[in-house]
N, C-alpha and C positions, 0 to 999 in steps of 0.2 A: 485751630481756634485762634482767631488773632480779638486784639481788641479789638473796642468798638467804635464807628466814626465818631470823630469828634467829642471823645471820653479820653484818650492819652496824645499824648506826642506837642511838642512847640516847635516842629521843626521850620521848612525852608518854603513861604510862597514860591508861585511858578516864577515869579522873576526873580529868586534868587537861585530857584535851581540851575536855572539860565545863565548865571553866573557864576556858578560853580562848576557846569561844566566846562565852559571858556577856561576858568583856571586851575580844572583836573587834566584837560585836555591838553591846553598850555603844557602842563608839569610830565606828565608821562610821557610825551612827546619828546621832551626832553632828553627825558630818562632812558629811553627806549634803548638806547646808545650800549649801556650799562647789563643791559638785560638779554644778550645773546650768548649762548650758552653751544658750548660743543655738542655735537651731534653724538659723541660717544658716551654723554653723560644719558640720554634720552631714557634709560631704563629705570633711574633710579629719581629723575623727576617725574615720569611719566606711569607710575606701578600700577600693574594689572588689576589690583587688588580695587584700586579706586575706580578701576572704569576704563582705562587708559588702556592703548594701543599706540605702542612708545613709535612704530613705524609709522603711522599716520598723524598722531596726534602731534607728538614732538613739533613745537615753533610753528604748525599749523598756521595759527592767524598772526604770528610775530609782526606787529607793525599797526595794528589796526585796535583802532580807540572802540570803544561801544560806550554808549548812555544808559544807565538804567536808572527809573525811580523808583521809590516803593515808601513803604508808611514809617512814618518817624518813632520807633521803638527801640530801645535799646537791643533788646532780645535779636529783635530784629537783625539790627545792624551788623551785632555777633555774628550772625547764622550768613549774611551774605558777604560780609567781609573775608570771610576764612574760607568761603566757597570759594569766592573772587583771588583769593591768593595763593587757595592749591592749584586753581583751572591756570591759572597765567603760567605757575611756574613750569606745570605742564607746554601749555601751548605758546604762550608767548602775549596771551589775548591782554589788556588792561582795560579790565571796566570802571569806567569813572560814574562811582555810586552818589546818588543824587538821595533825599530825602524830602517828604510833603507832610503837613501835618494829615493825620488820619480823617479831622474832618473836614477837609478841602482833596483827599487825594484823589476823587475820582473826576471832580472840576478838572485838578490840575492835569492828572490824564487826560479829560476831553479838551481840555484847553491847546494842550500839547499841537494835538494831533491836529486841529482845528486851525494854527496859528503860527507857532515857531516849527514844531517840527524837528528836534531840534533831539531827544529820545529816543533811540533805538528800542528800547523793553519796559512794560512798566509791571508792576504787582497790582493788583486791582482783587476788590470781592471776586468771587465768582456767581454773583446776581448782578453786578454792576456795570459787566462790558456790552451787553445786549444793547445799550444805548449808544454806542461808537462806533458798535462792526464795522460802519463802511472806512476807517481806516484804520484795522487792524488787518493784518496780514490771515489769508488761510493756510492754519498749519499741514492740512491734510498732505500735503507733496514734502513736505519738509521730515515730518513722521515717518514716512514710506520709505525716504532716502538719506537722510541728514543724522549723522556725519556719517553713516553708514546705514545699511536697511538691518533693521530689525535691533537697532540702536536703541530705539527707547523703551523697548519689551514694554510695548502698547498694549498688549492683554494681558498682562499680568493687572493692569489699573483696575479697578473693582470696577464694575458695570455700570452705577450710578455714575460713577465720579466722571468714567470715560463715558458716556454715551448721553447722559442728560446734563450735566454742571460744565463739563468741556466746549459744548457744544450749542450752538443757537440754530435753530431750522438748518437740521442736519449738516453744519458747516464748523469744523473745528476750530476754533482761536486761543485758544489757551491750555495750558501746561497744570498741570494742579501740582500745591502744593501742601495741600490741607485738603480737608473734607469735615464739614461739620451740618452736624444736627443734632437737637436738643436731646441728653439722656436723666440719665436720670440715678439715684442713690436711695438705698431705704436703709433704715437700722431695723437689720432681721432681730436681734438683741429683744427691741422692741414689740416687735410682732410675736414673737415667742411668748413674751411676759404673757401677755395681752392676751393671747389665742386668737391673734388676727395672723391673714395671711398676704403675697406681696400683693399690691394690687393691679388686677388683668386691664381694667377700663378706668377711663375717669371717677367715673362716677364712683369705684371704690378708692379714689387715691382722695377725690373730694372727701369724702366719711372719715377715710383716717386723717387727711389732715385737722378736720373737724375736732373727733375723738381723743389725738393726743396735743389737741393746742392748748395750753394753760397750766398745762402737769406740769411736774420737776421729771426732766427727761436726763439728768445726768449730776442729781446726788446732791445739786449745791442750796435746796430749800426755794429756789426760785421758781415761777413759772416757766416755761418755755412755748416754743411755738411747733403748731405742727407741719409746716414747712417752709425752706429756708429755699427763696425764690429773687434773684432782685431785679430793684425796682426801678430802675434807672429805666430812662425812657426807652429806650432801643433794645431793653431784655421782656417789657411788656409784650412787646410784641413774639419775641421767640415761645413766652406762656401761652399765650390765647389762641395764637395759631396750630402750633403742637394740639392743644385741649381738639378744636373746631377740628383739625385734619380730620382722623376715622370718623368722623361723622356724616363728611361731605364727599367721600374721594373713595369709589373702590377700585377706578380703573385708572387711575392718573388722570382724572379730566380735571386737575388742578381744584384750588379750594379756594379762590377768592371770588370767582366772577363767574355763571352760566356759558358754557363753552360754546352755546350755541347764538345766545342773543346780547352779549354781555352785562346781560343785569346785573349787578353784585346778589350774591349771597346771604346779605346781612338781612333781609326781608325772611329766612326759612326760619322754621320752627326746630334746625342743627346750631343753626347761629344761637337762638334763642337759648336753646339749653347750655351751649358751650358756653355766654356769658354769664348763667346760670352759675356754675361749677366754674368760670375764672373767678367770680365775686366770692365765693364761697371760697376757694382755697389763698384766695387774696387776704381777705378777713382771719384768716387763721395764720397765718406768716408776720413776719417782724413790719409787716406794711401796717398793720393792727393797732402799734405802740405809739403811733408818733407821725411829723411829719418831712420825718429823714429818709433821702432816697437813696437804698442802697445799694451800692455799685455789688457785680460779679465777686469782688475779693470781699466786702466785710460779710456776703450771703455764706462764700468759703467758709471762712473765718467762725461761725458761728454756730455752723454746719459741724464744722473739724470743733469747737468745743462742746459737744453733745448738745446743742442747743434748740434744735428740730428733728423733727422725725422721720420729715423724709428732704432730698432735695434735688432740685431740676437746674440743669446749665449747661453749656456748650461744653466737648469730650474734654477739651484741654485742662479747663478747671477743673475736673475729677481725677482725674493725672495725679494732680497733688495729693491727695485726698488717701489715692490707691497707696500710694508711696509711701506719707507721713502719718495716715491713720487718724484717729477719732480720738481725744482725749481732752478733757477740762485739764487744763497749768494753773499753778500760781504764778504770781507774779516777778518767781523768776525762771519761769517757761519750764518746769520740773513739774511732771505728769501725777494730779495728785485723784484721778478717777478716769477709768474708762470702759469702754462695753466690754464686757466678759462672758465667755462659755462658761457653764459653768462649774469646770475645770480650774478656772481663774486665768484662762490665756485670754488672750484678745482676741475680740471677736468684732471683725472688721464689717463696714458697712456692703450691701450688696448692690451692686450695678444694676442697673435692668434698663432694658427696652422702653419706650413712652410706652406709655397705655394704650387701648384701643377704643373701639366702642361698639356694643352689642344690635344697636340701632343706627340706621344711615338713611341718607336723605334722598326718598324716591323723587326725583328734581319734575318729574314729568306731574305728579300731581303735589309738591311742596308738603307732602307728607313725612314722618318717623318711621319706617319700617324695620322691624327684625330681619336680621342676615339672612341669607340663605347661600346653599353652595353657588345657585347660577347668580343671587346677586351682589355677592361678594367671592370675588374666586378667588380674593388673597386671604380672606380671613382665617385665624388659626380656630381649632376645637379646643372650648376650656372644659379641662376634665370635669373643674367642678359642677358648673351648672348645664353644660352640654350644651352654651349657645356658641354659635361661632361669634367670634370679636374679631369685627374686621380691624387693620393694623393700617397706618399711614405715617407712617413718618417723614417729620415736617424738617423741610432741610434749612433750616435757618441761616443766612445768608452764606451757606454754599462752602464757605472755605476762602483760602487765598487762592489768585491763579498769577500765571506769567503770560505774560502777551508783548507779539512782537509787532513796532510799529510797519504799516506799510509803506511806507514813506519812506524808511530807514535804506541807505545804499544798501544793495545786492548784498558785495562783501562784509556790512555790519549786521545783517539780517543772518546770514549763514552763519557769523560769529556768537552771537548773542542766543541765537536759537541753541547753539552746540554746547553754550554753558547751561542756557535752560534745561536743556538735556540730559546734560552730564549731570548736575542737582537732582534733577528726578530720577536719575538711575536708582534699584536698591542700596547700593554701596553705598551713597549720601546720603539716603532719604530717610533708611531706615532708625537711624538712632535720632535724627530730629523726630519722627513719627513715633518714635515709642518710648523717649522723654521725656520729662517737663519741659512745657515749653505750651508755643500757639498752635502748633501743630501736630496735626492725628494721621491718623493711616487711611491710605488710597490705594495702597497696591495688595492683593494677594499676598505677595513674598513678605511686608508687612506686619501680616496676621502670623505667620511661621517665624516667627524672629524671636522663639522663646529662650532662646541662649543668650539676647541682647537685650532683652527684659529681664531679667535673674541676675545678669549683671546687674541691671541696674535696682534692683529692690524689688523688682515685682513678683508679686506670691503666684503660686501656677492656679489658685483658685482666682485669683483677680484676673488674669492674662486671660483664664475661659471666658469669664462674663464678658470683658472687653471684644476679645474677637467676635464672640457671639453676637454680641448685639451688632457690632460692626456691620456683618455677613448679613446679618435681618435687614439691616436699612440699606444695604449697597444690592444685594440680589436681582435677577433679572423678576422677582414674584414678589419685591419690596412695596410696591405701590407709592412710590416716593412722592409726597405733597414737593413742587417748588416749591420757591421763597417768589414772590415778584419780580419780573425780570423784564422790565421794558417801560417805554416812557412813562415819564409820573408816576415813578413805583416811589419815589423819596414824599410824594406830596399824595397820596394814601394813605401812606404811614402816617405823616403826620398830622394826617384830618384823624386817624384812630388813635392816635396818640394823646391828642388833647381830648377829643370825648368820651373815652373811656373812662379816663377818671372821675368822670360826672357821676358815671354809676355805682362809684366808690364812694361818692360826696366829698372829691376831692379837686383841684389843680394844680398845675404847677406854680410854684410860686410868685408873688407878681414883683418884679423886684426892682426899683430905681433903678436907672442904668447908671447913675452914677454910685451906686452901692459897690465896693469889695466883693467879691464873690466868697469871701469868707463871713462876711457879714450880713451877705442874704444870697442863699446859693438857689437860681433859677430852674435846678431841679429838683429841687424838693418841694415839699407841696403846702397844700395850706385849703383851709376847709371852704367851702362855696355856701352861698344861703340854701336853705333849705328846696327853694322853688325852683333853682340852677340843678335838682339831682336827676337822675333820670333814671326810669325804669327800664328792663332790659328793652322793652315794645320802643319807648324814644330813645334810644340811644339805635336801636335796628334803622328806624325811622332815619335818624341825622346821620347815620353813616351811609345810608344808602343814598341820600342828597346830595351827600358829600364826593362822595364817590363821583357818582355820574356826573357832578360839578366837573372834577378832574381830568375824566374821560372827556369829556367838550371841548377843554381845553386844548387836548393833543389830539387834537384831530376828528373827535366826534367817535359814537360807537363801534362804526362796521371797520373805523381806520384801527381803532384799539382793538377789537378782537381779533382783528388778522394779527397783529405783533403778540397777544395773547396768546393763541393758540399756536404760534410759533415757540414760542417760547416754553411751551407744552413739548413741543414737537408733536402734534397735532395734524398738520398739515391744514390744507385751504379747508374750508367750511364745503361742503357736498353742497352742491348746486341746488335739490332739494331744501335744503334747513337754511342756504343764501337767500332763496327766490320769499320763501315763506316770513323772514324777519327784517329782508332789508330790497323789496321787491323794486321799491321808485329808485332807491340808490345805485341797485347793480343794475336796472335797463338803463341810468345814467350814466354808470361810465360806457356800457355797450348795449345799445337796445338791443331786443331778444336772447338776451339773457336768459330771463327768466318771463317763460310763456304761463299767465293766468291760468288756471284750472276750475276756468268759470262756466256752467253752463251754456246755453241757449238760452236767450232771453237775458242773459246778462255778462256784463263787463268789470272790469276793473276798475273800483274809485279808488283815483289817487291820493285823493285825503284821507278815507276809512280806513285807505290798505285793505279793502278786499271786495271779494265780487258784490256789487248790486244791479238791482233789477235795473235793465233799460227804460227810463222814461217816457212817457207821450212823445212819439215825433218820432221815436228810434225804434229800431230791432238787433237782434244780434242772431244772424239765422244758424252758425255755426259755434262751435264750443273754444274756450281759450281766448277770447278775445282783449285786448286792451280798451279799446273801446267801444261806446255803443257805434252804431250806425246809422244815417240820418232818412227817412223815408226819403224816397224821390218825389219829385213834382209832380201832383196831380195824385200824391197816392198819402197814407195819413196810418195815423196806429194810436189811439184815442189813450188805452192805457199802461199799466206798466206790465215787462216783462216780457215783449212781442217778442217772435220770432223770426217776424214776417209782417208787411203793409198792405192795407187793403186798398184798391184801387177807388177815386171818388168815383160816386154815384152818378148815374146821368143826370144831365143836367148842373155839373158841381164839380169844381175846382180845386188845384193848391197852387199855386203860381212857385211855392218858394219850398225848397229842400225841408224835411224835420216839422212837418204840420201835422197839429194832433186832431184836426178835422178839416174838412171841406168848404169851400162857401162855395152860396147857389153861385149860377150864373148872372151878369146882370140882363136885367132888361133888355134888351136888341142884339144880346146874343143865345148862344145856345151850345150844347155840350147833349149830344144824342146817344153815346156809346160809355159803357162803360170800361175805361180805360184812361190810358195814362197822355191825357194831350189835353193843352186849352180848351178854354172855350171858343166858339168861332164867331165870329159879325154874321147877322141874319143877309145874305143876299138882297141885292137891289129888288126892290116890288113885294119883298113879307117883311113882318112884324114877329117880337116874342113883347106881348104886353108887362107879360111878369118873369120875375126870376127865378132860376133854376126852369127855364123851359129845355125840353130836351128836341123840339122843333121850332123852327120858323113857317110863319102860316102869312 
């Protein structure tokens, strides 16, 4: 779980990173001199313990600079610095670490790669690199052999992480170093009192946040709220979409857009009720009180002093949570109430899985249906009510990853990839992955690290619920909702970003730009007139405008659903569901693409998009046609939907291709046969006095 773009860090524009590697690179170059180490030492820089194979590793890349960027945090910094100083003194490698602020880093990444080039590796989302592929390096060859085969124990990675978030249209770029998706915390304490129990679907997590908002949930005579959610612009999103997932998704066909035509979504009667149940559990959260937006730590914070009942947020902030426990302090942090057995021990908050939903969205008629086995085949059985609830967990922007530039020399590409490497082994990854800290577990081995957790605080009842839900949302039968991953996914977001809050009767705030950010902070909000609110129906409405505004932008519909359903891993669209939604486009890039499946008697109209009758003058004698066909001369087809043209009558004419009838002949000539030829000049010595004569006399 890392922060959020453009929520922490002041670190380094792309031109100063530019300049800081000139004089990291300068300096160790230097230094390099300083840094060669006897070959008989190699066992005791090089310990097997950490991943090391003192016979190959040893001074390996001694000599050779690498660039890497990544997001301006401290945390951060920690975690890759100490990386950077075990891998060197092993191998010889010096990475000269660059820093971006968080909400410019993936600019500065595409900027990179686009311009200076100048980066060997960067840290990026892992919904963020799908817009650079084309120069990032394909790890696939480098996996198989580097620095050794079977080096980065590639299956041990949980299934999600390696096979959908690693990966864009089945081509691997990236290294994980995180894995997230939205969970979740209840106080069973609570639920007990109460005689309520955890809840299976929305729609029971909506009632109880309802039910305990307003109570004293922890002794001190105040109200409290019944969920602790924040509301910082970029965690709206991780709520609404988690809620909308099991709604719209039982086979992975993604949750924002029609996989087939890319409509958006926001027009169903799944949308309609998810915004339903985001308003309602929005309304019962500390979003209720005021118009303070509040970040991920003060939701913690509020969370951890009994102050809601239940609460939702990326895996890393409940880390803390697991760790430090639930308790109201005075004011000088000495624990003066907290949830109890009632034995009088503590009785910690419970983890759980997101919700699901007992209903999902038949796309084919835009109706609510109830689960069933064949149309949900992930859904689990709840004991209680015996419906299945189908399950979707929404992977909220994915985790961190490592990506190596293409562009980067040969020998820095081998280097840089070997330290990515060497980081995601278990031996590194495991005690950042099960920690405090931004990052969560990816790998198997991971989940098994119950001796590295007990070290560090964790109860063996917390370690179950964590791995458990883990293993739910990483499985090959998870039904994992992405996050958006392809162009215009930042400018989607933030067409729902702004009109969501309409539905709240809220905006962000408007704030002089010459104001302090302390003295009028841009995300917090402030109330709208009454006529500016919107009901879930207009807000479905302006987002689906909105949307498709977007999609135009980059390229038009059929260009955004191909990068769409890549993005799926999907594959191309079946030539059937191509020919049917986007028939004038694909015979545009190659005619006969896609053959009409029009009767006899009619063709394809290019405006309507689909078969109509042939008109007076045409036929269509055979079926599939693109177009109608124009009679011949001398022959006519009066109305619509011919098959076939009748030849004129004697005496009667068409001179010209496409005639919906005949005319006579004139005067002094003559037309005796029925069939397809002019009419003729009467011979020298006869006459035809009148027209349409079929003789000369």
């Amino acid at each position: 779980t890392g922060p959020p773009p453009g929520d922490l860090g002041t670190g380094h524009s792309l031109a100063r990173v530019h300049a800081m590697h000139r004089a990291v690179t300068w300096w160790t170059t230097l230094g390099m001199a300083a840094f060669v180490h006897a070959a008989a030492d190699c066992a005791s820089r090089c310990p097997a313990n950490k991943g090391f194979d003192p016979d190959t590793d040893c001074d390996r890349h001694q000599g050779t600079v690498v660039n890497f960027l990544y997001g301006d945090n401290g945390y951060m910094s920690s975690v890759f610095t100490g990386m950077a100083d075990d891998f060197r003194q092993c191998t010889g490698l010096e990475v000269a670490l660059s820093t971006s602020p968080f909400s410019t880093l993936t600019a500065d990444v595409k900027a990179d790669l686009e311009g200076g080039r100048i980066v060997d590796g960067y840290q990026v989302k892992l919904t963020d690199f799908q817009v650079f592929t084309e120069g990032l390096e394909d790890l696939t060859p480098l996996i198989r052999s580097q620095p050794r085969p079977g080096y980065m124990e590639w299956f041990d990675i949980l299934f999600t992480v390696r096979e959908k978030l690693l990966a864009f249209d089945q081509i691997v770029y990236a290294l994980p170093q995180d894995a997230d998706f939205e969970q979740m915390m209840v106080r069973e304490d609570l639920l007990t009192a109460h005689g309520k129990t955890i809840p299976r679907t929305w729609d029971e997590w909506a009632d109880l946040s309802e039910y305990f908002h307003g109570k004293d949930l922890n002794g001190d005579g105040t109200p409290d709220f019944g969920s602790c959610l924040p509301t910082r612009s970029w965690s709206r999103d991780y709520h609404f979409f988690s809620i909308v997932a099991p709604m719209v998704q039982v086979a992975e066909e993604g949750i924002f857009f029609d996989e087939h035509d890319m409509k958006p979504l926001f027009r169903s009667p799944a949308y309609r009720h998810a915004l339903g149940l985001y308003k309602r559990i929005m309304l019962s959260s500390p979003f209720s009180e005021g118009d303070v937006s509040h970040d991920w730590f003060a939701m913690r914070a509020k969370f951890m002093q009994g102050e809601c009942a239940l609460y939702m947020d990326l895996p890393g902030l409940l880390k803390v949570v697991d760790l430090q426990g639930v308790a109201r302090t005075n004011a000088s942090g000495a624990a003066v109430w907290r949830p109890s057995y009632p034995d009088g021990t503590y009785w910690p908050p419970a983890r759980i899985a997101p919700p699901g939903s007992a209903q999902v969205l038949d796309r084919a008629n835009n109706s609510m249906v109830f689960c069933t086995a064949e149309r949900c085949p992930n859904a689990v059985a709840d004991e209680l009510s015996g419906l299945l609830i189908n399950k979707a967990t929404y992977w909220a922007t994915g985790g961190w990853g490592l990506v190596v530039s293409k562009y980067s020399p040969a020998t820095n590409k081998d280097a840089i990839f070997h330290w990515f490497a060497w980081m995601n082994r278990p031996e590194q990854s495991t005690v950042t992955a099960v920690t405090p800290g931004y990052f969560d577990p990816w790998r198997k081995s991971h989940l098994s690290a119950r001796d590295t957790m007990a070290a560090n605080g964790w109860g063996w009842r917390q370690m179950e619920q964590y791995f458990s839900i883990t293993l739910e949302a990483t499985g090959m039968r998870s039904n994992a909702a992405m996050d958006l991953r392809m162009p215009g996914s930042s400018e989607y977001k933030a067409a729902w970003r702004s009109s969501q809050l309409l539905l709240l009767g809220k905006r962000e705030k408007q704030c002089d730009p010459s104001a302090s950010s302390t003295a009028c902070d841009p995300l917090n909000f402030e109330d709208v007139p009454p006529e500016e609110v919107l009901t879930e129906d207009g807000l479905m409405d302006e987002m689906s405008r909105a949307w498709e505004a977007v999609t135009e932008t980059h390229g038009g519909t059929l260009s955004q659903l191909r990068m769409y359903r890549r993005s799926l891993g999907l594959g191309e669209l079946p030539n059937q569901i191509l020919c049917q939604h986007f028939f004038t486009l694909a015979n545009a890039e190659a005619r006969g693409t896609c053959i009409p499946s029009c009767a006899r008697g009619t063709a394809w109209d290019r405006t309507a998009l689909q078969c109509a009758p042939c008109g007076p003058g045409f036929y269509a004698p055979t079926t599939g046609l693109f177009e109608c066909v124009p009679c011949e001369p001398n022959s006519f087809s009066a109305g619509n939907g011919s098959v076939g043209c009748t030849s004129c009558a004697a005496g009667h004419y068409a001179a010209e291709p496409g005639q919906s009838e005949c005319s006579a002949c004139a005067a002094g000539k003559y037309q005796g046969e029925t069939q397809r030829k002019p009419c003729s000049e009467c011979s020298p010595g006869t006459f035809s006095a009148m027209e349409g004569a079929t003789a000369c006399t």
